[in-house]
N, C-alpha and C positions, 0 to 999 in steps of 0.2 A: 076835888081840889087837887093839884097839882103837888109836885114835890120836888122839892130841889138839893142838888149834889154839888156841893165845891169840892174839886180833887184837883189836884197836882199830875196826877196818871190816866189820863183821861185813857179809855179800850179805846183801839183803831174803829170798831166795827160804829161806836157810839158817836164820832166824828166823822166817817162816812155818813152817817144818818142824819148827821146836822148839814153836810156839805150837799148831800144829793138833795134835801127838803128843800134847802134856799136857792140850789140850781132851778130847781121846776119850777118855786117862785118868780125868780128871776124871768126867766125862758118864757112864764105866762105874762108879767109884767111890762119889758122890753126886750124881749125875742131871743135868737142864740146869743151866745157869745161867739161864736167858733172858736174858742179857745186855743191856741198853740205854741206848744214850747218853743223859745227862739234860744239859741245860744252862740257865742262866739268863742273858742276856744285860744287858747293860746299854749302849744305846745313848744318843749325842750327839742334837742336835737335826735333824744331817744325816744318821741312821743310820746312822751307823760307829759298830761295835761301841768302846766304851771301857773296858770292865772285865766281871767276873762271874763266874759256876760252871761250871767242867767238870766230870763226873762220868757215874757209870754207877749201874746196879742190878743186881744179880745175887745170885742165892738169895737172896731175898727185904732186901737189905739195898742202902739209898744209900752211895754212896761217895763224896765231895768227894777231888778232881785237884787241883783249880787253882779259887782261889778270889781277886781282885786286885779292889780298889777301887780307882780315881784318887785318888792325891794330893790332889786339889779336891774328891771328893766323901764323902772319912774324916771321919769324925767325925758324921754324920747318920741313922745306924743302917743304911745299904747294907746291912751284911755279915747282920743277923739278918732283913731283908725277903728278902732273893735267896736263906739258907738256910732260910728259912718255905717260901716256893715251891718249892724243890728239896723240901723235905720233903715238902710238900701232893702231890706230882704222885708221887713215892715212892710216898708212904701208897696212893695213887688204883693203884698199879701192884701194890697189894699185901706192898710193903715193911714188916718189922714193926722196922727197925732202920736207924743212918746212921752214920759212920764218918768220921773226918777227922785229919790229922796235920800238924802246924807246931812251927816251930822258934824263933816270931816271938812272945814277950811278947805284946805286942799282940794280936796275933791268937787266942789260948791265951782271951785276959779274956774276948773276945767270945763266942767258942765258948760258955764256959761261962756266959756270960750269956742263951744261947740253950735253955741243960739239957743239954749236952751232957759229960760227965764222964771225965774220966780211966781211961784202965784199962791206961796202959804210957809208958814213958819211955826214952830213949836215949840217955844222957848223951855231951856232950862231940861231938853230932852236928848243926850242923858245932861246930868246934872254939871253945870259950866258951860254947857254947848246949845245949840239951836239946829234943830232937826229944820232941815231948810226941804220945800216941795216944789219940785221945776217942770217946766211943760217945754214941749217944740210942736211946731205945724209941721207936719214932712208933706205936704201939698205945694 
């Protein structure tokens, strides 16, 4: 019979072992991923990073992580130049789609002033707000 652990500290070694199990799953179920990391960075004039996209590609689709404009530099279109690029280098990787989720009014307008469209909602997450989930074709 099985035995189960609720911890708060899960060991690194114990989450490789969950992450590489459901890779091979995956891999045998619907093939690779090719997985890779995409970023867009946004440096100062002393190149320290200051904002920008974390993200990945895999089965043919971008993902936006982490997406953060400075304070000082909102309101200048950042967020649809640095998601142009993420898309452009996507599209070049063979991505036919792009994928992103916020909880942030603000951020929701911009998306979709980019083409980016609605296809799920999660209300009340976090609590007052709706976790909004947006798609684009980059074909």
């Amino acid at each position: 019979m099985a035995e189960f652990e609720v911890t708060g500290s899960p060991a690194a070694d114990d989450l490789t072992t969950i992450g590489d199990a459901l890779s091979a799953f995956n891999l045998d179920d619907v093939g690779p991923s090719e997985r890779r990391p995409l970023a867009v960075l946004i440096r100062d004039t002393d190149g320290n990073v200051t904002g920008g996209l974390s993200g990945y590609t895999a089965w043919g689709w971008l993902f936006t992580q982490l997406l953060y404009i400075p304070d000082k530099e909102r309101g200048k279109g950042l967020a649809g130049k640095i998601l142009s690029l993420a898309e452009e280098e996507a599209a070049a990787r063979g991505c036919r789609g792009a994928w992103i989720d916020t909880f942030n009014p603000q951020a929701l307008r911009a998306y979709q002033r980019q083409g980016y469209e609605l296809f799920g909602e999660l209300p009340e997450f976090p609590k007052g707000r709706t976790r909004t989930f947006l798609r684009k074709r980059l074909d």
